[in-house]
Each structure stands twice: as C-alpha cells, then as structure tokens.
C-alpha positions as CSV (number, residue, x, y, z in Angstrom):
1,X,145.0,57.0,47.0
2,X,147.0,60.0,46.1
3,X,147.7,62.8,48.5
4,X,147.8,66.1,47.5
5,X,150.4,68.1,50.0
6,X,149.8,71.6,51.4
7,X,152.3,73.9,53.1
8,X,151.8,77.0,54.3
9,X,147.8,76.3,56.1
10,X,148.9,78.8,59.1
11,X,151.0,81.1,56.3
12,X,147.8,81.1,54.3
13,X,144.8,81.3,57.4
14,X,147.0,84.6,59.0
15,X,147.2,86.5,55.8
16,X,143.6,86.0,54.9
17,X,142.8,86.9,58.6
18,X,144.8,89.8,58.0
19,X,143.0,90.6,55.0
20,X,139.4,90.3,56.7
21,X,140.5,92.5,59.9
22,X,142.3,95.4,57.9
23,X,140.8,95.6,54.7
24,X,137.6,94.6,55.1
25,X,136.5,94.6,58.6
26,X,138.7,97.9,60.2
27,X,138.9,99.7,56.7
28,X,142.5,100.7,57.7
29,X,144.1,100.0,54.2
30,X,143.5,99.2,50.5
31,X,144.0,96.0,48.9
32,X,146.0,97.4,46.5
33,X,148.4,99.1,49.5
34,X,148.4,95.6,51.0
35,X,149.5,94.1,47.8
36,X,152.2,96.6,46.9
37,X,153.8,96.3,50.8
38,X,153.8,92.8,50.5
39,X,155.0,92.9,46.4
40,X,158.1,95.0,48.1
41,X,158.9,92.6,50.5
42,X,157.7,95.0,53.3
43,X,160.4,97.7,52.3
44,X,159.5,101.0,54.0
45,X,156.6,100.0,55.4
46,X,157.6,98.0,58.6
47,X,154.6,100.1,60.9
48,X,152.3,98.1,58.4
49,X,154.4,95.1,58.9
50,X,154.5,95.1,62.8
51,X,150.1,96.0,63.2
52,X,150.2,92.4,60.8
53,X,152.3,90.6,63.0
54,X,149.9,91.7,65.9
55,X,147.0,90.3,65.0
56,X,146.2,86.9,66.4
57,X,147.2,84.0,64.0
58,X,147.0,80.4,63.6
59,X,148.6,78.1,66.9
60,X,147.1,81.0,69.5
61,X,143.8,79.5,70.4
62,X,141.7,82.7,68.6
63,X,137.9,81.1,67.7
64,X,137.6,83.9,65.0
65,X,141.1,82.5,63.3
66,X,140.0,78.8,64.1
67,X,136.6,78.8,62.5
68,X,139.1,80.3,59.1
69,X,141.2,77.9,59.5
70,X,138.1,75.0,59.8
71,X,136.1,76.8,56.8
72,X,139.4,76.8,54.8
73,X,140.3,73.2,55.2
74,X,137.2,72.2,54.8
75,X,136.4,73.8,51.5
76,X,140.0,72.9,50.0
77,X,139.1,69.3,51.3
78,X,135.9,69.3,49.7
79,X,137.6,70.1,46.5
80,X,140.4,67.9,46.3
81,X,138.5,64.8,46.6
82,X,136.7,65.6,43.9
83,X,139.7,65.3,41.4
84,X,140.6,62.5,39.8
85,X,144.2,60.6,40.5
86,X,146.1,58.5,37.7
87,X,143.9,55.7,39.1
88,X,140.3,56.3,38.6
89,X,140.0,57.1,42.0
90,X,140.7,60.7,44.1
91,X,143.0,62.9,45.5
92,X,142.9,63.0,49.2
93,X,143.9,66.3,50.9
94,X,147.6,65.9,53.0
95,X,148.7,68.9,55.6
96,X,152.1,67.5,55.7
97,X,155.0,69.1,53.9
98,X,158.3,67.0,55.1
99,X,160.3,70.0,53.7
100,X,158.6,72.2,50.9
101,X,157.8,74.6,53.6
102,X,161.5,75.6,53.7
103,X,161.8,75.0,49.8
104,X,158.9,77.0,49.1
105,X,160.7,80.4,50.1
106,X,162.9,80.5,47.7
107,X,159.8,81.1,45.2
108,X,156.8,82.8,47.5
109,X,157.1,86.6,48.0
110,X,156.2,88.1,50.9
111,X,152.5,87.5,52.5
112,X,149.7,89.4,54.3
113,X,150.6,88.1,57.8
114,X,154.0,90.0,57.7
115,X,156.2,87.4,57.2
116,X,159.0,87.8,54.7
117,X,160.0,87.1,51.1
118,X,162.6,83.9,51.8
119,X,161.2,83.3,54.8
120,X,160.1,79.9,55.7
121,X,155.9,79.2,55.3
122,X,154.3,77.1,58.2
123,X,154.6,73.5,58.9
124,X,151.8,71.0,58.3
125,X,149.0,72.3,61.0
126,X,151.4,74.0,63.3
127,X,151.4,77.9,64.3
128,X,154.0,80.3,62.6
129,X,157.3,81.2,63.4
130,X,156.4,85.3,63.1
131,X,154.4,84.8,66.4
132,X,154.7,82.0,67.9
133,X,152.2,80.7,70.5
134,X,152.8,81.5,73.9
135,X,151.7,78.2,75.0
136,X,151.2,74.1,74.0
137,X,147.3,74.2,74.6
138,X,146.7,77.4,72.1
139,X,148.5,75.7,69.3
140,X,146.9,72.6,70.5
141,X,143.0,74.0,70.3
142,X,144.0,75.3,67.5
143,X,144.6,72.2,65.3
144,X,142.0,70.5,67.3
145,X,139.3,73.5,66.0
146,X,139.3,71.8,62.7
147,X,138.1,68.0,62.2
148,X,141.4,66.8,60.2
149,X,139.8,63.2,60.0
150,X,138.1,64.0,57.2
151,X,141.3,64.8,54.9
152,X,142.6,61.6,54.9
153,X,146.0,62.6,54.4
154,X,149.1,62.7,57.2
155,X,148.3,66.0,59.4
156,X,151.5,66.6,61.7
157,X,151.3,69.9,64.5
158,X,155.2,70.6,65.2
159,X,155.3,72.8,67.8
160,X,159.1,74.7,68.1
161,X,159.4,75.7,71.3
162,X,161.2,79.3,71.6
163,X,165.0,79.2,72.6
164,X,164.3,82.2,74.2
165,X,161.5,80.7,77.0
166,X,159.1,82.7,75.5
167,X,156.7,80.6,76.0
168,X,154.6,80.6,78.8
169,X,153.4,77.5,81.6
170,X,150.2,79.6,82.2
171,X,147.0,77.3,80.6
C-alpha cells in the first residue's frame, strides 16, 4: 500500500476549533477579519492572536477538541482509501511527517490557532508547540480519543517536554 502523509493534524484541528468557537459559536469576529489577521501574519493584531492561543487545543485532553480531531481523521481516512495508488489498490492515510512539519513553514502562512507564518506545524498526532500540554495524560487522551487503527499508516505522538518545567505532575 501507499501512504499518504499528513502534517499539521493538531495545526489543522486548533484552527478549525478556533473557527467554530469565534466565528461561529461566540460571534466575536468575521471570517473575513480572521482571514486578513492570519493573511498578515498576525501584524497588529496580537489581542486577536493571544484569545486564539487561549483556547483549548489538540494534546490538552478537551472532549469538544477530541471528538474534532476523531470526526476529522475519520472523514479524511474515509476519503483517502478511496483513491487509487499506482497499483490498483489504495492509499492508506499516514499521520507521520518525519520532517515536513518543519519544511512546511517555509510555504504555510499563518493559521487560525495563532501560530505564526514560518513557524513549525504539529508533529504526527502530538499537541502544538503554541500551547503545549500541561501534562503526559492530556496529550495522551488526546491521541487516544481517536481510533488511529483504522488509518493504517505510522501514527507517532512526540511529546516535547518544556525546558522551562512547565509542565505539570498533577494527573
């Protein structure tokens, strides 16, 4: 079988969360603001930036962000192995990027969860670096919300523990 690699899942799950909770759910901007903030790489509009980066994300053990991240992969799952590889059979979905998560910056603007133009996208299934988890078993329940035994591909959580000690023993 052929794999077909993501990056980016927690990248991809906080900014559509972000999208649901402020333009949608809360009402408190436009789609069109949120587009020209992140179009502008945030410039002048780090108030904006900082409410994104406050909202739970991927890796912290939220069951509203989990059951996004589970719909998501499932549906992009469901679609891949529907197409056709070079060898009659299908794709099979992969959330494993060995490094186009740090090559992918150099060509992603800035996205919904706050994060950056040239700033790295997530890891394989693992939280973001814009908020960390505060602890293992978030990031842990986190993956484990969604049943990656049906993608077939590699799956790989990395969890970067803060040099800071950020992160908390507390479960």
């Amino acid at each position: 079988r052929s794999t077909f690699c993501a990056a980016g899942l927690a990248t991809v799950i906080d900014s559509l969360y972000t999208i649901k909770s402020f333009v949608f759910d809360k009402g408190l901007i436009t789609f069109e603001e949120l587009c020209d903030a992140t179009r502008n790489n945030w410039e002048n509009n780090e108030k904006l930036r900082s409410l994104m980066i406050s909202l739970p994300k991927y890796g912290h053990g939220n069951e509203d962000v989990d059951a996004l991240a589970k719909r998501f992969v499932d549906d992009l799952n469901n679609h891949i192995i529907t197409i056709p590889n070079e060898r009659g059979e299908v794709f099979q979905l992969s959330l494993f990027a060995y490094h186009y998560f740090a090559d992918a910056k150099f060509f992603v603007n800035a996205t919904p969860d706050g994060r950056k133009k040239h700033d790295y996208l997530t890891q394989g299934v693992s939280p973001g670096r814009i908020a960390p988890a505060k602890n293992v078993l978030d990031a842990i329940n986190s993956a484990s919300a969604t049943d990656f035994r049906k993608t077939g591909g590699i799956n790989v959580l990395d969890i970067n523990l803060p040099y800071n000690s950020a992160m908390t023993t507390d479960i």
